[in-house]
C-alpha positions in Angstrom: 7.3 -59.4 68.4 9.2 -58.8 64.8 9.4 -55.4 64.7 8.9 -54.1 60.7 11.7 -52.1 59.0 10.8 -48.9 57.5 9.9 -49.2 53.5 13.0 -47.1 51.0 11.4 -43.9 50.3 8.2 -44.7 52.2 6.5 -47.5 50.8 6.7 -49.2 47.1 5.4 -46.6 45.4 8.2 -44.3 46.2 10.5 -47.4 45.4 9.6 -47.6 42.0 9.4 -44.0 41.8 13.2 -43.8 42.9 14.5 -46.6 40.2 13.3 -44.8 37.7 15.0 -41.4 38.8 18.2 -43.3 38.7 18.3 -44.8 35.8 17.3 -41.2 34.1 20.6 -40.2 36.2 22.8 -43.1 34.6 21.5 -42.5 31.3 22.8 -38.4 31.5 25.7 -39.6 32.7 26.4 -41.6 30.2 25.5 -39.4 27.8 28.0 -37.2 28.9 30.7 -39.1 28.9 30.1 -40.7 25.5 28.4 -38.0 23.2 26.6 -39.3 20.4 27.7 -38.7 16.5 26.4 -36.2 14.5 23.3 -37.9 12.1 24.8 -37.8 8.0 23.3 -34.8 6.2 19.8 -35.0 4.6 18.7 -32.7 1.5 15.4 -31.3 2.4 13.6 -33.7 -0.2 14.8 -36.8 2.1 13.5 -34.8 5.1 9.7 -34.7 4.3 10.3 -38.1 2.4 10.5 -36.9 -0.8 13.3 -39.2 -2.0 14.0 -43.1 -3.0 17.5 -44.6 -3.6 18.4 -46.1 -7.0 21.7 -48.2 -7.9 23.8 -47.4 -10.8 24.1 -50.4 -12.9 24.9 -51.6 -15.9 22.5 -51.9 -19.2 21.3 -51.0 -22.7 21.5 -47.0 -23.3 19.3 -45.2 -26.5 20.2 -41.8 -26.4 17.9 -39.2 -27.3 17.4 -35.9 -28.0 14.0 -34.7 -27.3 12.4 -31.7 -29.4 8.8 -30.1 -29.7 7.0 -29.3 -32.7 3.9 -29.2 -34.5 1.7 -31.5 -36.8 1.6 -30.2 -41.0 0.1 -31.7 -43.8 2.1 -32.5 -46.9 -0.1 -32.2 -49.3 -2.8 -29.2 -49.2 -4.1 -26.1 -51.0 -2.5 -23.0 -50.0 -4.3 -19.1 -49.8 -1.9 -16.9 -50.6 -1.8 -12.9 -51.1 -1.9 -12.2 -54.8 0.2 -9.6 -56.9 -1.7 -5.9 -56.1 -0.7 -2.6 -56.3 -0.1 -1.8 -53.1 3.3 -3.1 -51.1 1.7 -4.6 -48.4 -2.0 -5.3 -47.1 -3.3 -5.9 -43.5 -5.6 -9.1 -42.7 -8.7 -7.2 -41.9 -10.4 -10.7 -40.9 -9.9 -14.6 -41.5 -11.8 -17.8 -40.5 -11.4 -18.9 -37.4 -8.6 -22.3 -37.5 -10.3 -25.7 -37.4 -13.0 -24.4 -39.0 -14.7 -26.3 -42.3 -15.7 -24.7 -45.7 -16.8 -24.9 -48.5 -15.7 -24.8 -52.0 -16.0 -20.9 -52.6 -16.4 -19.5 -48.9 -14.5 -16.6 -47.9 -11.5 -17.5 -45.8 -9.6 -14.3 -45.2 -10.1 -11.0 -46.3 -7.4 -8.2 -46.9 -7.6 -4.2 -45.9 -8.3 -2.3 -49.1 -8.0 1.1 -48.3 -4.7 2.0 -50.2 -6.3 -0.2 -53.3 -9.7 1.8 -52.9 -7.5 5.2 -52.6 -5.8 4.0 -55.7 -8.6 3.1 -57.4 -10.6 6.5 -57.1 -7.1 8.4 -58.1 -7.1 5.8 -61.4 -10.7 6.8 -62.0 -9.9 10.7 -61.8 -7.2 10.2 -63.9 -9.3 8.6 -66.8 -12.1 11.0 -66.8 -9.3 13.4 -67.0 -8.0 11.5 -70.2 -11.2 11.1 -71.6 -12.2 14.8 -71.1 -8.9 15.7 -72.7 -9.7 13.4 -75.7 -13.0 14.2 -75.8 -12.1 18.1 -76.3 -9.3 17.3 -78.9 -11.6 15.6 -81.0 -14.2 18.5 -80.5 -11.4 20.8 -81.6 -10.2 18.9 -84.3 -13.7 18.4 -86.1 -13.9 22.2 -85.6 -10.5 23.0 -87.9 -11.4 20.2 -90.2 -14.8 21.6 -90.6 -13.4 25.1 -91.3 -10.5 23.3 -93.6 -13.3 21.4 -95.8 -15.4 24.4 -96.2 -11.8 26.8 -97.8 -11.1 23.6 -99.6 -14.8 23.7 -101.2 -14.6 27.4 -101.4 -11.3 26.9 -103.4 -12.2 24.5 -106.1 -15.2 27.0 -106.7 -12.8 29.7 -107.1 -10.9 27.5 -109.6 -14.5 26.7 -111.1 -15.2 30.1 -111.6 -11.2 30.9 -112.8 -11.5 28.2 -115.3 -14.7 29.3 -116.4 -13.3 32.8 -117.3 -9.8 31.5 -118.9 -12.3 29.8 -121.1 -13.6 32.5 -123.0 -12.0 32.7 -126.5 -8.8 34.5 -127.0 -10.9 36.4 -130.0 -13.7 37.7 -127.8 -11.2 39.5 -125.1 -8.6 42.0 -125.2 -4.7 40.2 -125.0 -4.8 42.1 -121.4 -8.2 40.7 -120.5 -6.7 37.1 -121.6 -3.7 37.4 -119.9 -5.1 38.2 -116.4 -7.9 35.8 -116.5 -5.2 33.2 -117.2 -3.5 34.2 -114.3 -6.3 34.2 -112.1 -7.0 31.0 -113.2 -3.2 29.7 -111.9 -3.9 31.1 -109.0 -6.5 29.9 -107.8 -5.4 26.4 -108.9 -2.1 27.0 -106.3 -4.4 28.4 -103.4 -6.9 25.6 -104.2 -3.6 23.0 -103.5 -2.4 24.7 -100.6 -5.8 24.6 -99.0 -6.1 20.7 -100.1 -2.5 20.0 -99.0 -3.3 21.9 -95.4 -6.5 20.1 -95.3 -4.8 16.4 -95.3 -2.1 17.4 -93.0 -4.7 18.9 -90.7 -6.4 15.3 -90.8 -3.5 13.1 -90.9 -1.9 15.3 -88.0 -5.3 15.3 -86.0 -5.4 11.4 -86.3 -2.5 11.1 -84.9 -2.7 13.3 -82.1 -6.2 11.7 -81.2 -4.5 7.8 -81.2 -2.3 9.1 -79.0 -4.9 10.4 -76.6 -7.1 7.3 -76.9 -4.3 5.3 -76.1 -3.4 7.3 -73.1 -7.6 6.4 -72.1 -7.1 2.9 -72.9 -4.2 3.3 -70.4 -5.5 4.7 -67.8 -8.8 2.3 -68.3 -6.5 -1.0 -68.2 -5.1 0.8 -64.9 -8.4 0.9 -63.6 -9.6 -2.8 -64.3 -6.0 -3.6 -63.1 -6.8 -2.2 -59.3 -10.4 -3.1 -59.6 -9.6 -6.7 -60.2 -7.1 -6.3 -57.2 -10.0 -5.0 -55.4 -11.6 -8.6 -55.7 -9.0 -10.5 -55.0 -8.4 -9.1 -51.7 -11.2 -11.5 -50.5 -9.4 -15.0 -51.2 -11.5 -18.1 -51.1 -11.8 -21.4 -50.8 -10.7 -23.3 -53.8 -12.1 -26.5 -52.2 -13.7 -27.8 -48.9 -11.2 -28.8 -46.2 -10.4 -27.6 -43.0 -8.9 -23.8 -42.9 -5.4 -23.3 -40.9 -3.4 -20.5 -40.3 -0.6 -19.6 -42.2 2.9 -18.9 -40.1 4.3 -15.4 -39.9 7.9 -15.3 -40.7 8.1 -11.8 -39.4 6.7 -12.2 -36.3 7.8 -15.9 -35.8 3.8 -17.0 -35.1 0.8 -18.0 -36.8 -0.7 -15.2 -38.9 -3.6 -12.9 -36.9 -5.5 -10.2 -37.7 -4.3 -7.1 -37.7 -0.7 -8.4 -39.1 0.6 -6.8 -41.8 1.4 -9.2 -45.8 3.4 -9.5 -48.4 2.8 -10.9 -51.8 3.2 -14.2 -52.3 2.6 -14.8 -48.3 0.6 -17.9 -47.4 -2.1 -16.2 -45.0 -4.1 -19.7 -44.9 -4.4 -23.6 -46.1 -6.3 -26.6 -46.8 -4.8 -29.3 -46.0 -4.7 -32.4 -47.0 -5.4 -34.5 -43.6 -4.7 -38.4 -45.2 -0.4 -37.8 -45.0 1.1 -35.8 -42.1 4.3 -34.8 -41.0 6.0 -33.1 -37.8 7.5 -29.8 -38.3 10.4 -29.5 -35.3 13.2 -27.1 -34.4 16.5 -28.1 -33.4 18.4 -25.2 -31.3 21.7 -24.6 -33.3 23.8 -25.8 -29.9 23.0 -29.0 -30.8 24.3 -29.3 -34.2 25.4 -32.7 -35.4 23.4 -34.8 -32.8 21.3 -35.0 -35.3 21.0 -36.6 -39.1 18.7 -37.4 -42.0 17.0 -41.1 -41.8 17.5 -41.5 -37.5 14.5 -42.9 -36.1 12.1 -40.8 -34.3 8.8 -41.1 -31.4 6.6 -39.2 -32.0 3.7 -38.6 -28.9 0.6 -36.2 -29.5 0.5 -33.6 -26.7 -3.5 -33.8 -26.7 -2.8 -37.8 -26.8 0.0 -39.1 -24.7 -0.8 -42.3 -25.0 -0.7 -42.0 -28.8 2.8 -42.6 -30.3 3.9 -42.4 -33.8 6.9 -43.9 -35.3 8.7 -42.2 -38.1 12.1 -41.0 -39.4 14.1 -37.8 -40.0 13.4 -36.5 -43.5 16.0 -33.6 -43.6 17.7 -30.7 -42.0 17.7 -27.3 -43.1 21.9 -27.1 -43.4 22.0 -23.5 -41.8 20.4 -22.4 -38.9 17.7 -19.8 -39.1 16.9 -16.8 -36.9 13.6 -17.1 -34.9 12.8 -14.2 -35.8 13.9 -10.2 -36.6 13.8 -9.5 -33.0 15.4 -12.5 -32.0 19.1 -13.5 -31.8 18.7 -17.5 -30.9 18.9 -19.5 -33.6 17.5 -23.1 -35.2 17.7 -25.9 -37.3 14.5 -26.8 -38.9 14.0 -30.9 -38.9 11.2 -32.5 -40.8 10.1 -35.8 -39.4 8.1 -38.1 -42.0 5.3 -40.4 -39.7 4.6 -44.1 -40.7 0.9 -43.9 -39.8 -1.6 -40.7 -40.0 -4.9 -40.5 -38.5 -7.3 -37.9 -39.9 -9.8 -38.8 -37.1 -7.5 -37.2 -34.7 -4.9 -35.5 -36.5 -5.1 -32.1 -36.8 -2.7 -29.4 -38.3 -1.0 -27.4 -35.7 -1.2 -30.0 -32.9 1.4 -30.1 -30.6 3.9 -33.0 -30.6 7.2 -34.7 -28.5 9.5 -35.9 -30.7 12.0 -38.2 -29.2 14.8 -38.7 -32.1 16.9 -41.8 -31.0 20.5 -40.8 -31.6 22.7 -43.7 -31.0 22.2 -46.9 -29.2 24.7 -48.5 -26.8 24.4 -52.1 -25.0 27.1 -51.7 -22.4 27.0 -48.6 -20.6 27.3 -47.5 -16.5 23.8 -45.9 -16.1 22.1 -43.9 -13.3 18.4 -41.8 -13.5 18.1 -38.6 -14.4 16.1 -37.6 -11.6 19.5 -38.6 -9.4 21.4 -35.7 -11.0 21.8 -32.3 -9.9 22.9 -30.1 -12.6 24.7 -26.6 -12.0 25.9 -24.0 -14.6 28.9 -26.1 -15.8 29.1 -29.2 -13.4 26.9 -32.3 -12.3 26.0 -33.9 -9.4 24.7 -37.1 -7.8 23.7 -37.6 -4.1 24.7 -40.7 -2.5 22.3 -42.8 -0.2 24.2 -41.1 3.0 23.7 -37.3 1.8 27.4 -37.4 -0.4 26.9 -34.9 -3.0 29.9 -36.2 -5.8 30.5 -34.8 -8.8 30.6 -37.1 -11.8 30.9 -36.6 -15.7 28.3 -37.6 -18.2 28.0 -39.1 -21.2 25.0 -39.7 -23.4 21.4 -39.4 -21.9 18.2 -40.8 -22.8 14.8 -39.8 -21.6 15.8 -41.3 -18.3 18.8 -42.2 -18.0 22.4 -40.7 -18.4 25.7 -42.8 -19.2 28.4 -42.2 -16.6 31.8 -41.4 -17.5 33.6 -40.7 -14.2 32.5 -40.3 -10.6 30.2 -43.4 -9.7 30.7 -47.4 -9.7 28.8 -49.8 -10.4 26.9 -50.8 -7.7 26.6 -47.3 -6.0 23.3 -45.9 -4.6 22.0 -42.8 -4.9 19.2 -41.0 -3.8 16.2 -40.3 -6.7 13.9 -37.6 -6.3 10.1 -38.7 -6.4 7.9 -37.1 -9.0 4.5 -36.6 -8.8 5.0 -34.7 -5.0 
């Protein structure tokens, strides 16, 4: 009778339960002998798969230089603060932007309190003036009163004089003659005194009136001069259109109520919607990239799938503050569009203008979203984590030139947008 050998490990179970033990032994083993490299570095975008690779290559580069700004009307009507007495005047209230009137609405009105102040000072002062003239010429009609009454009562004592030198030299004593003829001299002399006091008095008094009437017709011109002010502090609409807000220069914004005028400043506008151009700002650290008649792309902020082709019209040759309480600095660019839409083209609408600077056929490009950029150097990550610094040359929207650092060829990792 065959007599059965014992099974390894009690049976097949504990067979196959064995081979696998030693194979998880070999493996250690081997993994102690040979150890495994370190895996190449991975920036944390690659880690939760936030990357793809891109190759550097060759192609056709337009540089640009890409700016904001705002939509303006060439042509319009402009509300501006007129000439007033006082310095300056606070916008009390104006229409709200966007909004449409009418030939003759009210589109801002203009604090008045220093013109109303003036204006009830102006009004003291005439009644002042006319009060004054007004008791000169009650004054003067008193002493020319009492002046025509000695002049009357003068040429009756030379009546009465000439009636007694009259009497016959026969009739009289020489004595009797003698003073009657005297009498009769005199009171010739005090009737020419009185006469030659009386026109002076009148001559004078004229005189001295004119110049208090023309004092009142003074101080009554200075009156219709601050009550016309008065009026004009409500400016209107000199035809329909669509109101917009003038910009601040002081404050470096859009006028709002409560900000403080000048004369001559252009609070609000009509414009004309048929013709519009982009009004951009060009930091000064850019100066030169940029030069009357380069083309531009224009692309409404409320319509990005809405571009407008145009051209640089001109650049302000010094650069400009921002503002008084600002120490960065600008060049103003005004962009002229080939198409306007009045449909959709408002005043004051944001815009990205592209202006193409250059244009090169043969240039060593890599994307923009490959590039790392520090304080003064640049970047570009390689497929296998390499981070290699590499100089640039021109840039478009998407792409950037390279000068030194990568090859043709080489790939890089490009952060995904969008995560």
């Amino acid at each position: 009778m065959r007599r059965k050998l014992p099974s390894l490990c009690g049976g097949r179970q504990a067979f196959v339960y064995v081979c696998v033990a030693l194979l998880a032994i070999g493996a250690l083993a081997c993994s102690s002998a040979a150890p495994a490299p370190d895996p190449p570095p991975a920036s944390s975008a690659q880690a939760t798969g936030q990357t793809d690779v891109a190759t550097v290559y060759r192609g056709p580069l337009r540089p640009i230089l890409l700016l904001t700004g705002e939509l303006r009307a060439v042509h319009g009507v402009k509300i501006v603060v007129p000439q007033s007495p006082q310095r300056d005047a606070t916008v009390r209230w104006m229409v709200e932007e966007g909004t449409y009137v009418e030939e003759g609405d009210q589109m801002v009105e203009l604090d008045t309190s220093q013109i109303a102040t003036q204006l009830d000072d102006r009004q003291i002062e005439l009644e002042e003036a006319i009060n004054e003239l007004n008791g000169k010429a009650a004054e003067v009609a008193g002493e020319i009163a009492q002046k025509e009454f000695d002049v009357e009562q003068a040429r009756i004592n030379v009546r009465k004089a000439e009636i007694d030198a009259g009497v016959p030299e026969d009739l009289q004593s020489q004595r009797e003659f003698q003073e009657r003829q005297l009498a009769l001299e005199e009171a010739r002399n005090a009737f020419d005194k009185v006469e030659t006091e009386f026109s002076s008095l009148v001559a004078g008094s004229a005189a001295e009136l004119d110049v208090l009437r023309i004092e009142v017709q003074k101080e009554e011109r200075d009156v219709a001069k601050v009550q016309r002010a008065l009026e004009t502090m409500v400016l209107r609409a000199p035809r329909a259109g669509i109101a917009v807000a003038g910009d601040n220069r002081r404050e470096g914004r859009k006028f709002l109520v409560g900000d403080r005028t000048w004369v001559g400043a252009e609070v609000m506008a009509i414009p004309d919607l048929s013709v519009m151009m982009v009004d951009t700002r060009m930091s000064d650290v850019d100066d030169g990239k940029v030069t009357p008649g380069m083309s531009v792309v224009c692309t409404l902020d409320a319509y990005p799938d809405r571009q407008i082709a145009g051209y640089v019209r001109s650049i302000t040759p010094m650069a400009q503050w921002v503002n008084m309480r600002s120490e960065q600095r600008f060049f103003r660019l005004v962009v002229d569009l080939e198409s306007s839409d009045p449909e959709l083209m408002r005043p004051g609408m944001s815009v990205k203008v592209e202006v193409v600077t250059g244009s090169r056929d043969d240039e060593l490009l890599v994307p923009r979203a490959a590039l790392e950029f520090g304080d003064e150097d640049v970047f570009a990550v390689l497929e296998n984590g390499e981070r290699r610094l590499i100089e640039l040359g021109p840039c478009s929207a998407h792409e950037c030139s390279v000068v030194f650092g990568l090859a043709e060829g080489t790939r890089v990792r490009v952060a995904r947008s969008g995560r």
